[in-house]
N, C-alpha and C positions, 0 to 999 in steps of 0.2 A: 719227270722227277716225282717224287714220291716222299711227302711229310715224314717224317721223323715220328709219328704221335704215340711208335710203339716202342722205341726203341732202347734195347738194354743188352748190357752184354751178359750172359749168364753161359756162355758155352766158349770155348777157345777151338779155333780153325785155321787163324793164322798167329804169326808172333807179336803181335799188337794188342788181341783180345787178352784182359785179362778179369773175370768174373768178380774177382775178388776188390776190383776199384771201382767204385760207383757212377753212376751215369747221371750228371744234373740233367733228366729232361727238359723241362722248359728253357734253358742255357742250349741246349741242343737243338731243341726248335728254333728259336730265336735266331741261332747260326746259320741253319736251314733257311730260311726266311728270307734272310740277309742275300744268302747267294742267288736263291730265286729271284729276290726283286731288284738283283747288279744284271742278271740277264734282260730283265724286263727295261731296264734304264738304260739298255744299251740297245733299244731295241728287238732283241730276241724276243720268239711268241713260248709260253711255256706251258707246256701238258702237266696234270696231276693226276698219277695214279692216285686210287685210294689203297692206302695202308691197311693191313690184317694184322689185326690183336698175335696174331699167334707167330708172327713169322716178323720181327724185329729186324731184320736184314735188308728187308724189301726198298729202306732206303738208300740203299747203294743200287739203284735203275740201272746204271750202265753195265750191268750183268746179264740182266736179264732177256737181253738180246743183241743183234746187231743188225743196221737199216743201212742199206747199201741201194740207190735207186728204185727208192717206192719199194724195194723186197725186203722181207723179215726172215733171218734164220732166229730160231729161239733158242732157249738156253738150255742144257741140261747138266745141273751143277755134281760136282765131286762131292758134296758133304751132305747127306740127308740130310742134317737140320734148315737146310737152304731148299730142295728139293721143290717143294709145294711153289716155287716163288714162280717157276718157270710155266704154267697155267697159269698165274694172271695175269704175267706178263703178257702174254698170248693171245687173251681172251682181250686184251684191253686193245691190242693192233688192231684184231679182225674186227672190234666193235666201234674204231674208229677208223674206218677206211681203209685198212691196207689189205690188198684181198690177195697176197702169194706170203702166206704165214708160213711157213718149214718145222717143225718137229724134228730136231736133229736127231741123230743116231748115234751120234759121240757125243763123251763130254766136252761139252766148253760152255765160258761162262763171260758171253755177249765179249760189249766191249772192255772187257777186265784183262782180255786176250789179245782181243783184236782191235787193229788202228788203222783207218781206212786212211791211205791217200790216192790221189789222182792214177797214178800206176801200180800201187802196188795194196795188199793188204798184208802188215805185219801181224804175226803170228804167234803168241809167246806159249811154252810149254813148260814142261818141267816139275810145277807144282799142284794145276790145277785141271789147266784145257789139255785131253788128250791129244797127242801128236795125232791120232785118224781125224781129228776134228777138222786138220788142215787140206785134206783133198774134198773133204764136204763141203767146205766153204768155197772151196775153190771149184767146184764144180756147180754149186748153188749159184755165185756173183758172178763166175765169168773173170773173175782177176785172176791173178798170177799171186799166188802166197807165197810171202819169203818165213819160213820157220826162223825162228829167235829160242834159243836154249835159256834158260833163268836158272842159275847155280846158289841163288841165297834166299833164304827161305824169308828173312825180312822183304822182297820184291815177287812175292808170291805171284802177282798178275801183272803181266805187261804193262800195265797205266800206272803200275808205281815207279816201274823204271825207266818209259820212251813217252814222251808227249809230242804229238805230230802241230807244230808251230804254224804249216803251212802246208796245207793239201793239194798245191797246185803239181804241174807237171812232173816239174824238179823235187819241190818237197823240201821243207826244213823242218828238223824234228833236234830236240833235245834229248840228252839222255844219260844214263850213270853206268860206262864201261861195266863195272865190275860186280854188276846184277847179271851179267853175259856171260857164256864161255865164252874162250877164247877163241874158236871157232865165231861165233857171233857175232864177237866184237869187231874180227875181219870185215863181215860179211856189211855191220851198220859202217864201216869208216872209206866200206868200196861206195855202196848206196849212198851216203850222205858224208861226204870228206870236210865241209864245213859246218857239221853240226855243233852245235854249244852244247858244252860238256858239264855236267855238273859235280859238283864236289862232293863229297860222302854226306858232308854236313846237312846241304842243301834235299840230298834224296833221302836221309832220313827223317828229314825234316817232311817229307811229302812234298817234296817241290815239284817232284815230274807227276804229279797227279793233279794237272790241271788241267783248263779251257782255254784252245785258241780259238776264234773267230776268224784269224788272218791277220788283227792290228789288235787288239784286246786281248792279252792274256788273264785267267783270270788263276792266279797263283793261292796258296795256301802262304798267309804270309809269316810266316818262322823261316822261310827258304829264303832269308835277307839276299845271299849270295848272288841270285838268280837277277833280280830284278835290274842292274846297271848293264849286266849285258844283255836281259832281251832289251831295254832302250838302245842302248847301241847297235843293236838289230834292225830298229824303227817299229818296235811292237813298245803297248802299251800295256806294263804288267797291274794287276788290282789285285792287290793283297786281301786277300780272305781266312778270316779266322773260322775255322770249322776242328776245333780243336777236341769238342767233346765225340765228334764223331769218329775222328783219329781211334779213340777207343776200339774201336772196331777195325780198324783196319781200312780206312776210307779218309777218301776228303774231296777236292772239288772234282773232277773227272766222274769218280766212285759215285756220285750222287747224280751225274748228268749223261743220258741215254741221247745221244743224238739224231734226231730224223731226218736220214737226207730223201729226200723226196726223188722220184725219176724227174729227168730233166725234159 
């Protein structure tokens, strides 16, 4: 994860930035904080980048690469103003242990795209990761990528429309049909026929932009909707307000870079 300590919106890249509404900082750290130390109280060990004055984005981490057994592909973003984030993202893996760092050659942008589970690695395109990005990866991890098409510019990155619930064999993932083409939306209801669906309100809300653990969901809590069926699931949602980072086009997922370590 990566503090908030710079964070402002002064540029528009998706439909959520808007320069013209202002950013309470310390309301936004404080948010930040919060979710960092629901990780820590549950357990979870938590990394911190350090923040660069110059580059306001950097707390959205789950961009900035992706860690699929102890290996790093890194990020290379579609929008210059992002650009610079993808070196320290990089510099921070190989300077803490991870020694198979990758330099992609397409764009994509970490896990904004990409959603690891147990057999598969979902793929989202459309707005930001190029479609070549998907045989890189899948030549880099060794999985099988299922490409995901994104037709609405509100679900610019896979983590705003698919939250993977359960990484195991089978896999249970949430998600909002009509962020998909039609083609897509086939492809998630063959792969996952009992996935929980969420409602327009709930993915506007940022509801599929959270954290599974396996039993701990950690939700963005305006997504009311969400939260009675993952209990009837046997998952345990936690409502997190990260509302001033919403600004930006982020919230709990957006903010958390996952390390799966080789087993």
């Amino acid at each position: 994860m990566c503090p908030p300590e710079h964070f402002r919106v002064t540029y528009s890249i998706n439909p959520w930035m808007d320069p013209g509404k202002p950013v309470d900082l310390p309301l936004a750290v404080a948010q930040w904080e919060d979710l960092r130390d629901r990780y820590r109280a549950l357990g979870h060990s938590v990394e911190e980048l350090t923040p660069d004055p110059d580059l306001p984005d950097m707390v959205y981490a789950a961009n900035g690469a992706t860690v699929v057994d102890g290996r790093v592909l890194g990020a290379r973003f579609a929008h210059p103003e992002r650009a610079p984030e993808a070196a320290a993202h990089a510099e921070w893996y190989r300077e803490h242990g991870f020694a198979d760092v990758r330099e992609p050659e397409h764009i994509n942008e970490g896990e904004g795209d990409f959603a690891v589970t147990a057999s598969w690695l979902l793929a989202g395109r459309g707005f930001r990761s190029s479609p070549l990005s998907h045989g890189e990866v899948q030549e880099f991890f060794g999985r099988p990528v299922i490409g995901l098409d994104l037709v609405d510019p509100h679900f610019y990155h896979l983590d705003t429309a698919l939250c993977v619930l359960d990484d195991g064999v089978d896999g249970e993932v949430m998600y909002y049909p009509d962020a998909f083409s039609r083609g897509s939306r086939a492809v998630l209801e063959r792969l996952f026929p009992d996935a929980l669906i969420a409602s327009e309100a709930d993915a506007r809300a940022f509801g599929l932009n959270c954290v599974s653990d396996g039993h701990h969901v950690l939700v963005p809590q305006a997504a009311t909707g969400l939260f009675e069926p993952l209990r009837e699931r046997g998952y345990e949602p936690i409502g997190i307000d990260l509302g001033e980072l919403l600004k930006g086009g982020g919230s709990v997922k957006c903010c958390t870079a996952e390390l799966r370590p080789a087993d």
